[in-house]
Structure formats: C-alpha cells, structure tokens
N, C-alpha and C positions, 0 to 999 in steps of 0.2 A: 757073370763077373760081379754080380751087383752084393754078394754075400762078401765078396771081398774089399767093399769099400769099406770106409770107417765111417758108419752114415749115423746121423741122430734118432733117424726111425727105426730102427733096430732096438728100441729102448721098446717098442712095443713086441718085440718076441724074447723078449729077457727073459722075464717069468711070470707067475699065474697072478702076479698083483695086476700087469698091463693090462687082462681077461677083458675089463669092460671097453677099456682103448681099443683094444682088436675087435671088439664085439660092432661098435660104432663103424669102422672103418670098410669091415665085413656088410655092414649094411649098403654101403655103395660099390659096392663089385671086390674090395680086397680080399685074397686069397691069400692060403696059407705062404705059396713060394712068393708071392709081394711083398709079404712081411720079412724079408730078406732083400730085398731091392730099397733105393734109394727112391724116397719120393717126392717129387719136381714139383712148385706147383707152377702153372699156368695162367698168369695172372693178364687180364682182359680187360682194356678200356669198352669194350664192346659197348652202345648206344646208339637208341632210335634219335636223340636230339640233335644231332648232327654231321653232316656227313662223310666226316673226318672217321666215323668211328662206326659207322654204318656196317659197313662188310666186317670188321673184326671178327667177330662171332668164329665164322667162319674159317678165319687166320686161327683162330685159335685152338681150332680143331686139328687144324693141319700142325703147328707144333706138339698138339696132346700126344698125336699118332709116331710125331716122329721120338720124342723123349720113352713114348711106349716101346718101340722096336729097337730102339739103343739099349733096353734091357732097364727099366725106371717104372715107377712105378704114377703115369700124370695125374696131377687131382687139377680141375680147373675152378677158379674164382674170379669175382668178376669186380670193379674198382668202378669210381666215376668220374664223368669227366661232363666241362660246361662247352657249349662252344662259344668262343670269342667274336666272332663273326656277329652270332646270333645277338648279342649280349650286348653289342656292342654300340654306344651314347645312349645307352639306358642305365637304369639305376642296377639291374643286373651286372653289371659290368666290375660290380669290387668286386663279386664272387671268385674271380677270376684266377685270380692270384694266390688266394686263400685253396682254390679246390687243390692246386698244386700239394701245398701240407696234407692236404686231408687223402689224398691222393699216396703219398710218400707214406702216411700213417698207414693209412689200410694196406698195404701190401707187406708193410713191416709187421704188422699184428696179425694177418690170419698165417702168413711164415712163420712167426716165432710161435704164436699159439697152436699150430699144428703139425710141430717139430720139423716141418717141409726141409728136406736135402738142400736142392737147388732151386732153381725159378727161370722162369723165361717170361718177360713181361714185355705184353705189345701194347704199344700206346700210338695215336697219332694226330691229336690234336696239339696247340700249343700247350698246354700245362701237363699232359699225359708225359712228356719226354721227362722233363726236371722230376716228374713229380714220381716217375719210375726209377729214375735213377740214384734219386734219393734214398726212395726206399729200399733200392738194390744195395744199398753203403752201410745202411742201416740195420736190415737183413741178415747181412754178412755169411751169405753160401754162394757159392758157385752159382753165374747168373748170367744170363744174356740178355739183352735188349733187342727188341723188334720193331721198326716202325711198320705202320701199317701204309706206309706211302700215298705219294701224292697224286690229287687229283687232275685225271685231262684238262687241258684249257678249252673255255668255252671257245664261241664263234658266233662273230656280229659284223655286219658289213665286211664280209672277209677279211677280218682279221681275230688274229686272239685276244681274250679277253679274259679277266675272272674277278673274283669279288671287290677287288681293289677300284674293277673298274665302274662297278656300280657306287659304292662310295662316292667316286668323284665323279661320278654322272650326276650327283644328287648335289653337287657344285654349280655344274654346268645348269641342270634344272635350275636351279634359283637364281643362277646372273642369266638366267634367260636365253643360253647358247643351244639347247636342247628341248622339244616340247614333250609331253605327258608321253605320247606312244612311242619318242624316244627311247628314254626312262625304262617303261616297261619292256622294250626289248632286250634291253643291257640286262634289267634284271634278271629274265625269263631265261635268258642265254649263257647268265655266266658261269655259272657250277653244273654241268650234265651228267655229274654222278660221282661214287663216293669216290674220297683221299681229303688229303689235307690242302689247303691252300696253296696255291701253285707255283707262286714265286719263290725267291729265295727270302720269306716269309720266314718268320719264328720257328712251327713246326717241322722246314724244311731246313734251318739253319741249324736247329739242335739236333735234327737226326743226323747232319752232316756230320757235327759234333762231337756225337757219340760214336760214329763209327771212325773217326780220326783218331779218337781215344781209345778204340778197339775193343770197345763193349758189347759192340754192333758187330754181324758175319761183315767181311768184305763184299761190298757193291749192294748190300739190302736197304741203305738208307736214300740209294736214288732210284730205286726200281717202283712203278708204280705202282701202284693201290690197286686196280683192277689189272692187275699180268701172271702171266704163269710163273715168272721170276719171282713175283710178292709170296704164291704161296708155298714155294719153294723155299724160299726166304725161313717160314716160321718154319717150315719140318725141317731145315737144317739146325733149328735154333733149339728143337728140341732135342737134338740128338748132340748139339753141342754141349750143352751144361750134359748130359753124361759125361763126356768127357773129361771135361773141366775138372768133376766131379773123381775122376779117374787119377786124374793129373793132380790133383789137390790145389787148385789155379782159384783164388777167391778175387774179388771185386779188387779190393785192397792192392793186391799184385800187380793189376793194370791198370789201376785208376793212378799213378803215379802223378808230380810234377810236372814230368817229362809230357807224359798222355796227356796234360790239359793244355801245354805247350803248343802241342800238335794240333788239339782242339783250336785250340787260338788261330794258331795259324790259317786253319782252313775255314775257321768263320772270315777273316779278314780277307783271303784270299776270295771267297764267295760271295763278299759283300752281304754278310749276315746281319740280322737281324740286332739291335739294341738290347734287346732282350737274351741275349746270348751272354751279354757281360752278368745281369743279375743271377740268370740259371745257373751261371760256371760257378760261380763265386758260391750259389747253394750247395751244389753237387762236391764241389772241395771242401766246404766246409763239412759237410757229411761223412765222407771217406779220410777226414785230418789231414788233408793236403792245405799247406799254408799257401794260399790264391791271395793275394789282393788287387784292390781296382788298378794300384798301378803296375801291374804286370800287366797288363791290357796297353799302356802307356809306352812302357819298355819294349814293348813284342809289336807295335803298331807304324813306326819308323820303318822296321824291316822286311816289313810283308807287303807286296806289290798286290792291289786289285786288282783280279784278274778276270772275272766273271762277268758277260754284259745281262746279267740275268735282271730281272722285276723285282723292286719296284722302281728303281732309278735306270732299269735297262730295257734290254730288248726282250729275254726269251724267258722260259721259263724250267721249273724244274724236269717235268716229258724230256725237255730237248735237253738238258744238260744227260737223262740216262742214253739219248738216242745217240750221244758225243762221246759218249764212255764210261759215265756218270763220276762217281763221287775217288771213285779208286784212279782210273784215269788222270782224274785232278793230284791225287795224294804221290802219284807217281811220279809227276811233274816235277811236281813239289821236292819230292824226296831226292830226286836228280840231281838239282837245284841245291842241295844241301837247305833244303828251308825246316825237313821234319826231321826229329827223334828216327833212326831205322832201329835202334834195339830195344823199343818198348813193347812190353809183353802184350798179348791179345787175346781175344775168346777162344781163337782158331787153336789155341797153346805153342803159336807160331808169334816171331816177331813181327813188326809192324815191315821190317826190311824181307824176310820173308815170304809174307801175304802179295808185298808190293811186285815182288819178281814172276808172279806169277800172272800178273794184271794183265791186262793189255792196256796200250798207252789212246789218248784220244786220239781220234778219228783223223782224217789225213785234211776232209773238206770241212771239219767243223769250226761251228763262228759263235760259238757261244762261250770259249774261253778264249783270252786275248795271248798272244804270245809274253814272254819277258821284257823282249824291245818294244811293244806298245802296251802298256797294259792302261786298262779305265784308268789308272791312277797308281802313281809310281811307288804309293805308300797305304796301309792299310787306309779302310773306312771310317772306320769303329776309334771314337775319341774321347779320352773324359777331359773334362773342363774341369779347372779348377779357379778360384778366386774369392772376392769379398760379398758374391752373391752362394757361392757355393763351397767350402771351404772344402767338403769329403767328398766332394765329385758331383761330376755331370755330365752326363752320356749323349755325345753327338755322333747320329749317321750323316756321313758327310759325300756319300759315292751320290754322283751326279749335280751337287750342289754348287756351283760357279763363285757363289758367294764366299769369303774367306773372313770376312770380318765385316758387323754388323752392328752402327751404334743406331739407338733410337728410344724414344721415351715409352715406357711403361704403362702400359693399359691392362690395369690389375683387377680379374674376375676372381670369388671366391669359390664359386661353381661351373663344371664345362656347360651347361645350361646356360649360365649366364654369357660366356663366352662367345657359344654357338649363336645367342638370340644378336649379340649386336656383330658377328660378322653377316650374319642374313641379313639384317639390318642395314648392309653398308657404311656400319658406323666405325669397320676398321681402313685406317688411312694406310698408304705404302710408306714402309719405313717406322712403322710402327713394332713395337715389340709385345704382344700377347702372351701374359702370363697369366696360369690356371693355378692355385696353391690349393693347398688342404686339399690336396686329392691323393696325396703318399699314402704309403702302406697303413700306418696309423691312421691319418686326417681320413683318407677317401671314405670307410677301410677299404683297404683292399689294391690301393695302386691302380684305378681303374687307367685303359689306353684310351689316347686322343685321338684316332684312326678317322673318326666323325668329322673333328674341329680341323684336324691336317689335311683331308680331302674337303673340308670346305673352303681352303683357302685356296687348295691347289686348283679346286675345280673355279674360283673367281679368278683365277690368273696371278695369285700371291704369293704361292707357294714359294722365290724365293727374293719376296718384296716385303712379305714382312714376316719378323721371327715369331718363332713360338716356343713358349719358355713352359714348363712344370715339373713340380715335384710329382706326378704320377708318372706313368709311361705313355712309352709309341708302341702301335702295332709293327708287326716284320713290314707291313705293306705301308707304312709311313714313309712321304721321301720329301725332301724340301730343305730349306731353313729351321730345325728345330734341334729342341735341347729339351732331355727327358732327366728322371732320375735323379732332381736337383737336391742333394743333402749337405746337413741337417734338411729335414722337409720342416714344411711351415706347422704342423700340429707340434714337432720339439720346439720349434722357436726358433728356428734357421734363421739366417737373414731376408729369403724370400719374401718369411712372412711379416718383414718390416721394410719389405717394400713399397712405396706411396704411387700412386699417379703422378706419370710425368715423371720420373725418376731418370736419368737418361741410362743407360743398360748395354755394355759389349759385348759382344760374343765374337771372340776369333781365334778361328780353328787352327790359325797358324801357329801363335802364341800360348793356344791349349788354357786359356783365360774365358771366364765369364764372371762380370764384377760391374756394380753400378756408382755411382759418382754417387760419395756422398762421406762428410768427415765422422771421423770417428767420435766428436762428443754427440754428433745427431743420431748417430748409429744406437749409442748410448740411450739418449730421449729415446728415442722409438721404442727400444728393448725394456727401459725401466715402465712405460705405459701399455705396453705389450700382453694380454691376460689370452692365456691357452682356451679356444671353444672346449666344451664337454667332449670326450669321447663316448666313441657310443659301446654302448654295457651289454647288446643282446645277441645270442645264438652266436651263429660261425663267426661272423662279423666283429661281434666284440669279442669274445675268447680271442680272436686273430688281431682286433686293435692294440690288444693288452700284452700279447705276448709276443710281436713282431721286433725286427729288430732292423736298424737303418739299412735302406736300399744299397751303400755302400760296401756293405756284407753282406749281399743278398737278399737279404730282407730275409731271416731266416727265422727258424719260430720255435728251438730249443735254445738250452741252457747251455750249451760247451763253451 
C-alpha cells in the first residue's frame, strides 16, 4: 500500500538526479521496493543518565518493528534528554528547561532534513514530553507520541516511597527528625528501576496530557515503564503513524482548541503538575492554537479534583494503571459531560469513540475520588494575578489548607542563598520566601525549587510559610507556593522591586498575589532599578536571548 501514499520520500525514486540520495540510504539496508514506502522515523530519548530514559532503547525497537510491518520504511534517531531529579539545586538545573527547545529542534531537523514521512517519538522524562511535542508541530507529518512510562514505587518501612521522598528526607535530616542511616535508606530505596517519577509528577502529568489530547494510543500514557503493555504500547505506535499516514491525519488535525481543552481538563482532574500550564501554552503555541494563561483560569472553576494521587496525596501512578489508568479517568470524565467526545485522535478515531471501547475504573478502587467527594470541588492548577505579578503566576493548590497568606518578604537573589538561611533556621513561620532572577532569562533556564520546597516541608513549613519565584516547581512540589511569577525579575517585573519586609498576599480564593506598596514607591524603586548582565555563553545564553515570558510558555521562536 505504501507506493500509494503521497509520501515526500518518493522524491528519492523520481529520477537519476536522486542516484546519490538512494545511494546513501542503500547504505543502511534501504532497498529498491523501500524506496516506494513511506519513511517513519523513530525518534528516541533513549539515555544512560537517568532512569526515566534507561529502557527506551529498547521501546524503540519495538516501535521500529511495528511501523516496519505496517508496510514503512523505520530509520531510528536518537534526541537528548537531562534528568531533573539529577540536576536538581545544582547549577545544572537551568539546563533544564532549555533541553526542552533543543529537544523539539532536533527532531524537527533530522525530519525535515531527511524528507522522514511520519515519526513516532518516545520520550519520558520531564522535558522529553513538551520537547516532543513541539517538535511533532513543528515537523508537521503524521505522528505519534510514546511515553516510556512510569516508574514502580520504591519501599521503605513498608510503605511506598520515591524521589520526592528522599528530597524531604534531606528536611527531616537537617531539623534533626531523621539520622544519617535514615537518610540512606530512603535514598537506597526509592527509584528500584527504570520509568519516570511516580507520582502525578511533571512527566506523568504531560503524558496524561498528551494522551487526553489524543496524540498518545489510548491507555499508553499510564502503563508502566517495565510491562508488556509499555512495549506493546510503541509497536502499536509504529504501526499507527502508517496509518495516519493512510488517513492523511497530521498533528494539526488533532492538536485542536478543543484537544488542549481536554488536556486541561485531565491535568486538573489529576492534580497535575504546574509545569503543565508552561508545556501547554509551548505545544499551542507551536501547532497555532491561540492557548492562553487564562484559559487555565476559565477551565479551573469547573473541573473537580479528583485524583488522591502524589505529591499532595496517597497513591501513585502503578496504582492509578492497576485502577484503570488514564482512559478509565477520560471516561468518567467524558460521562460527566467534562471532555470534547468529537476530537480527532492517533487511533483516526474520536476521542468519544476510543472512550466506548474503554473499560471504566475498577469497582474497589481508591485512587480516584467519586463526584460527590472529590479532593476538591474545583480544579488545582491556579494563576495569580496582581501588582506583584501582573502576567501571572502559577499556584498548586491540591492539598494546601491554606487559602490566603499575608507575611513579610524575605528576598534571596539565589536558591543557594535561600536554601543556606532556611538550613540555617533563619526562616520564621508566616514568613514569605522569595527567589528572583531565577526565570527563563534571569536563571537562564527557569531552574525548579524541588530542593528549597522539600526543605521547608521536610522543617514542618511547608504550609507556614510561602514560597514565591519567578523560576519554577517540580511535579513533586506540594505546599504553600507560587512559581512562574511574570514579568520575571531580569525584565524588571515588579518582583524584582521587591524590598525586605515588604508585606506580600497570596490568596488562592481571590486568584491575587500583590505586595503593599504606593505607586509613587513603586515608581522610586523602578526608576533606581539597573537589569544584572545577562549571560552571553553556549546553550544558556543563545536560550537567555531568545526566550520569551513564562506567560507564553517561555517559548524560544519568532511567531
């Protein structure tokens, strides 16, 4: 069937100009009836550095085989990825945000440079998802998405545990609640092998995401990392972009309005990740769907929490698949009148079509709440706006008792400096901790507070005193805080004319964050005000220079 599509790779059996094209191609196994086939590539976060991306390899073989025997022709490549975990309150930590771009660029470029039909890109760390998706928009052929799924929960004094809970072990370590052999147990114990971070974490919250958006096959965005489901998973994915490819079915077609809607809805419903608002708002902007921050505002009133999942709950991603996983939820949902049912999908099925075929959660499970009880009767996921942040600012609020929070300003320039005086004991309760010049520009890079958040949670502060910056939170972040604050303090936001002692609200009710202070001081501050240097070298600066406000994703083209 593959002579009958209308494919780009077919430009190399045209005529005897193409000779050295096919000569090249021929060197890696293509034959003459390939050059008549449609060629898929196969693009792989695959990585020794961490073990979100450990097994991929492997995954991606399993796709090659399957886009092979759907009648395509697979070529596989391979993309990079940093781990966040790893990275994470070290100076490694801008990388982070930036591999995302770099990530979205190289899959766009060995595509367009090597005329590739379709794609099927597996990713499964935090920046792998966005940074695939991007460049699936970007790309613009017939494409699927694959997480490489999440990893088992460790196990420590019989109970579950994972990375989150070494972070605020390393709390407990230093207010003295925990000793040294502690510590290393939590450590030793909490990642037992490859997937993504376990909770309803970043990685686990955008592959949710994408498969609400219908990028993803149904049910592969909760199936684990090490199951026969997972590699099932990619050799359906390869044989789907055939299809697609059949169908004439491009990114465009299902990346809709509507499908980001739906995205929404089931990051809120999941109690997703912070980092969900910046990714979405990249990925629309890439595909020219008009996203903004406050469609997140609009869409967050009407979506019930439903999920008692981590890092504010009980369970973890395993047990939401062992409940039914991510389809089971969309089903509920869709019942419910909460999703889109006519948006188009990978499957070249509707989103209402994939759903009937689901099976609904489990009869005895406890990891999604009913309608009449849910964690919380409204979404999680909140942007602040006021006279500290005028474009927004992004509060997880699932698990937080706190509603509203005034207290005076304790202004660090660095998380360094942050981290040293809460070890120190020199943050009081009721205090408001704010980190600037750590935004996309200032950090570069947007690095997360994952460090500084389980340091306060692990002293018992988590929500005694706030914590404010223009960088971000990890998915595994839960407390009293406020990320994403724009204008960030390297444009000249008002953060970064924030004083000591400034007194500072934050209330989730009100959808306000704003500090006491009249507008001719506001004025002094701004006209004494002089921008630090940005920094001019490698990834870091090309990414300082060309980034654009977290507001809009923090996004790093021209459109």
């Amino acid at each position: 069937m593959g002579k009958d599509l209308r494919i780009k790779s077919n430009v190399f059996s045209d005529s005897f100009l193409r000779a050295p094209n096919r000569a090249m191609l021929r060197a890696v196994g293509v034959t003459d009836d390939d050059f008549k086939k449609p060629m898929i590539g196969v693009a792989s976060t695959w990585s020794e550095v961490t073990p979100c991306n450990i097994h991929l390899n492997d995954l991606a073989m399993s796709s090659k085989k399957g886009a092979k025997e759907a009648g395509g022709v697979p070529l596989m490549f391979n993309t990079i990825t940093v781990s966040d975990g790893i990275s994470m309150g070290t100076s490694g930590m801008r990388y982070s945000l930036p591999s995302r771009d770099l990530i979205a660029d190289s899959i766009e470029t060995v595509t367009g440079a090597e005329s590739l039909d379709g794609l099927v890109a597996i990713g499964a760390c935090d920046k792998n998802i966005p940074g695939c998706m991007i460049g699936i928009a970007n790309s613009e052929v017939p494409s699927v998405f694959v997480y490489g799924g999440t990893i088992s929960p460790g196990s420590h004094g019989g109970k579950d545990i994972d990375i989150v809970s070494v972070f605020e072990g390393v709390g407990k370590h230093s207010n003295g609640d925990i000793d040294d052999q502690e510590l290393k147990a939590i450590e030793c114990n909490a990642c037992p092998g490859a997937g993504a971070c376990g909770g309803m974490y970043t990685a686990n919250t955008m592959a949710s995401a994408v498969e609400a958006m219908g990028m993803s096959l149904p049910g592969s965005s909760s199936n684990p990392a090490e199951s026969k489901e997972k590699a099932a998973d990619c050799a359906a994915a390869g044989e789907a972009v055939y299809h697609l490819l059949e169908k004439g079915i491009y990114p465009k077609d299902i990346m809709t309005k509507k499908a980001f809607e739906n995205a929404i809805t089931v990051v809120m419903a999941l109690g997703g990740s912070t980092n969900a608002v910046l990714h979405l708002l990249a990925m629309a902007h890439a595909i020219d769907v008009d996203l903004t921050i406050d469609d997140f505002n609009r869409m967050q009133p009407k979506v019930p929490h439903l999920a008692d999942m981590k890092p504010s709950g009980k369970y973890v991603m395993q047990d939401l698949h062992n409940a039914g996983g991510v389809q089971a939820v969309m089903k509920l949902l869709y019942e419910e009148g909460y999703l889109h049912g006519d948006c188009l999908t990978v499957t070249g099925k509707t989103v209402a079509e994939n759903l009937a075929e689901a099976p609904p959660l489990q009869d005895d499970q406890k990891v999604i709440m009913p309608f009449d009880n849910p964690k919380r009767a409204d979404g999680p996921l909140i942007v602040l706006k006021g006279n500290l942040a005028p474009r927004g600012a992004v509060a997880k609020v699932s698990g937080v008792k706190v509603s509203r929070h005034t207290g005076p300003a304790r202004v660090f320039n660095t998380e360094n400096e942050a981290s040293a005086a809460i070890s120190e004991n020199k943050i009081a309760e009721g205090d408001v901790v704010v980190i600037r010049y750590v935004g996309p520009k200032g950090g570069p890079g947007m690095p997360e507070m994952l460090s500084i958040s389980s340091l306060l949670v692990g002293k018992g502060l988590g929500e005694k005193v706030a914590l404010l910056t223009d960088g971000r939170f990890s998915g595994g972040t839960h407390g009293l805080v406020v990320g994403h604050i724009a204008p960030e303090a390297q444009d000249g936001g008002p953060v970064a004319l924030l004083q000591e002692n400034d007194l500072v609200t934050i209330d989730s009710e009100q959808k306000e964050i704003s500090f006491e202070i009249s507008e001719d001081e506001l004025q002094r501050r701004r006209d004494e005000w002089t921008a630090p240097p940005m920094y001019k070298k490698g990834v870091l600066g090309k990414y300082a220079h060309t980034v654009s406000c977290s507001s809009k994703g923090a996004v790093t083209d021209f459109k």
